[in-house]
N, C-alpha and C positions, 0 to 999 in steps of 0.2 A: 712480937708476940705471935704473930700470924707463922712466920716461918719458923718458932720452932713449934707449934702443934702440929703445924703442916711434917714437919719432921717425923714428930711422934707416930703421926699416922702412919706415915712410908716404913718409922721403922716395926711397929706393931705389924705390917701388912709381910713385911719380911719374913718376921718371926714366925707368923700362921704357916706362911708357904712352906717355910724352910723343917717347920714342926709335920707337915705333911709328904715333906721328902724324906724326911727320917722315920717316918711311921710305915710310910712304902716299903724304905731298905729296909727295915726291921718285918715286912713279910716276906717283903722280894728273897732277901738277899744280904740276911743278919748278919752277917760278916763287913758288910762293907755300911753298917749304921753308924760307925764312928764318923765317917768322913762328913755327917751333915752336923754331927754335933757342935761343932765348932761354931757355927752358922749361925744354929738356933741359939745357943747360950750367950753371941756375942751379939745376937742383935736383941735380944731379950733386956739384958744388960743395959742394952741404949734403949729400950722403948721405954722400959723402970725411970730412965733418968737418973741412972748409979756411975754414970763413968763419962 
């Protein structure tokens, strides 16, 4: 039970970061926002507990 909220967390902690490199390119450098979407959508997914 321990390892997977411990999971949860890692992957929620993912999600934030990788939510703030996409917010970045999308000031930086909006052409190149797609490449974090991946990221955030696939660890999103795991933090939900949908896959």
């Amino acid at each position: 039970m321990e390892q997977t909220q411990d999971k949860t967390k890692t992957y929620w902690l993912y999600t934030f970061i990788s939510l703030a490199v996409m917010i970045g390119l999308l000031i930086v450098i909006p052409a190149w926002f797609w490449l974090a979407l991946p990221f955030f959508l696939t660890y999103l997914v795991l933090a939900f507990g949908a896959m």
